[in-house]
C-alpha positions in Angstrom: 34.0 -46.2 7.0 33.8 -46.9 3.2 33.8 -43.8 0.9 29.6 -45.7 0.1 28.8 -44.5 3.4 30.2 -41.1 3.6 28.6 -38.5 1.9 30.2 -37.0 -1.4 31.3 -33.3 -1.2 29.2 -32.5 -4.2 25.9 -34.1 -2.0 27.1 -31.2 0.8 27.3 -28.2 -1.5 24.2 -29.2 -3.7 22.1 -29.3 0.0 23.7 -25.8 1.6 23.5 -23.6 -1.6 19.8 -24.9 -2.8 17.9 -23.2 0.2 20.0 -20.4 -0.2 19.2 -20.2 -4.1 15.2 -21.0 -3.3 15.2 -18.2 -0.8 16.8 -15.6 -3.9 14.0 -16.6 -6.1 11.3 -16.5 -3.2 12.9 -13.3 -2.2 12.5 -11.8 -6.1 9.0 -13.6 -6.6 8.0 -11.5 -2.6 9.3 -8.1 -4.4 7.1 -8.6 -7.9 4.6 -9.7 -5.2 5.2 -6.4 -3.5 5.4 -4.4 -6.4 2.2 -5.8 -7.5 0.3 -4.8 -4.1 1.3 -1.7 -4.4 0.2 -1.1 -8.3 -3.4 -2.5 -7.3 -4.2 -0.8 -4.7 -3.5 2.7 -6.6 -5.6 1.3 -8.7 -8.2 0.1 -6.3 -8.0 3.5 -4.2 -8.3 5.2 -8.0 -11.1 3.2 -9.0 -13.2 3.6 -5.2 -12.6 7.6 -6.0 -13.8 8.2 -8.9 -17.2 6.0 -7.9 -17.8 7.9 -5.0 -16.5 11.0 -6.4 -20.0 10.1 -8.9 -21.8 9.6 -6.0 -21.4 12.2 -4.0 -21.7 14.3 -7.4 -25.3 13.0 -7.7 -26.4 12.8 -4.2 -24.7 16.3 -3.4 -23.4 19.6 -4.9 -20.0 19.6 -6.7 -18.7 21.6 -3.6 -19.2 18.6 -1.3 -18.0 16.6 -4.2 -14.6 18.6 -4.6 -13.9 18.4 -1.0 -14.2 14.6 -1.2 -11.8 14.9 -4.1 -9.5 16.6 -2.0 -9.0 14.4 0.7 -9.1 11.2 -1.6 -6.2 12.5 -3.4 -4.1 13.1 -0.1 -5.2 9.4 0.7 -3.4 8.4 -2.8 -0.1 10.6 -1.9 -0.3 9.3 1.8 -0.5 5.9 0.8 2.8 6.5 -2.0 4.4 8.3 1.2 3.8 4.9 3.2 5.3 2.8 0.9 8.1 4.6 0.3 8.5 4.4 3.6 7.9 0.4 3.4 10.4 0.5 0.3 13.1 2.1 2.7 13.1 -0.6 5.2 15.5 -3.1 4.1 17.8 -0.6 2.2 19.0 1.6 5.1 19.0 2.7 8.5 15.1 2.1 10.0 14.2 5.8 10.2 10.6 6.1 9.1 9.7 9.9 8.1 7.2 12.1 9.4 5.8 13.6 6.3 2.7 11.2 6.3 1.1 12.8 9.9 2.1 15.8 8.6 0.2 15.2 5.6 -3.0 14.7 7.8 -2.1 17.6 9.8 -2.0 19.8 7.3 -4.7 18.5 5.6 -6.9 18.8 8.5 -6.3 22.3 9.6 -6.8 23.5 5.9 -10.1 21.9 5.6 -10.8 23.8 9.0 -9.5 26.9 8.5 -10.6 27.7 5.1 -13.9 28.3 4.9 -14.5 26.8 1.4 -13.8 23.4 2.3 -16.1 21.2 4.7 -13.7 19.0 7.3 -16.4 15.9 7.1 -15.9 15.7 3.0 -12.0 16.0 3.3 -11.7 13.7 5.8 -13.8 10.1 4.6 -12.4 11.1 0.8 -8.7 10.5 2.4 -10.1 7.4 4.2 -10.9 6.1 0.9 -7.4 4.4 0.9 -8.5 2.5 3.6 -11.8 1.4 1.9 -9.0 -0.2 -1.2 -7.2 -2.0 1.8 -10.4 -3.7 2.9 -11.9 -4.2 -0.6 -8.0 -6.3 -1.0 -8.3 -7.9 2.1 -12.2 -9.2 1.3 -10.9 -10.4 -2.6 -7.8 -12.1 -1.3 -9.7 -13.9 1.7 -12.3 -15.1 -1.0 -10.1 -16.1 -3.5 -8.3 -18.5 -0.7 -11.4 -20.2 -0.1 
């Protein structure tokens, strides 16, 4: 073999490190990505809130209105609890913590047991997370197509 045909050593280390050094910048791009996920749908869940917090206002008394408050802010701390929980996953040991069913647990036999509070109001305003994952899911399937 001539040294034409064989490939040059600096050919071999330019081919192994570039897909390692494309998957370091995907992996920081997937992170801001991440991080960016995260800070919308605060701001989605924030934005669904205080909208229906207005229209339950109008439609009902500010009692039924608190109680939606109530649970749509224990959606907010459940869905920071869940991604903390996501954030812990490549850093250590998988051990995913109970504090988010507790959360609901709690939440639930509160809105049951005290009187003040009405379980149906608590209950859809923590669900109101949810209604920020769809309204996501819907804006990032239309923006594909």
């Amino acid at each position: 073999m001539t040294t034409d045909e064989t490939p040059q050593l600096t050919e071999l280390v330019d081919e192994e490190t570039t897909p390692e050094e494309s998957s370091v910048i995907s992996s920081g791009d997937s992170m801001g990505e991440y991080q960016q996920l995260k800070q919308e749908l605060y701001l989605i869940t924030i934005g669904i809130t205080a909208v229906a917090f207005a229209a339950v206002t109008y439609f009902y008394d500010l009692k039924v209105a608190f109680n939606y408050l109530l649970g749509a802010a224990a959606g907010v701390v459940y869905l920071r609890l869940l991604a903390k929980d996501v954030d812990r996953i490549g850093n250590e040991s998988v051990k995913l913590s109970l504090d988010r069913q507790a959360l609901v647990v709690v939440l639930m036999l509160v809105a049951a047991k005290w009187h003040q509070l009405q379980i149906l109001p608590v209950f859809l305003g923590f669900l109101t997370y949810k209604a920020a994952l769809i309204v996501y899911l819907v804006r990032t399937i239309s923006i594909g197509d």
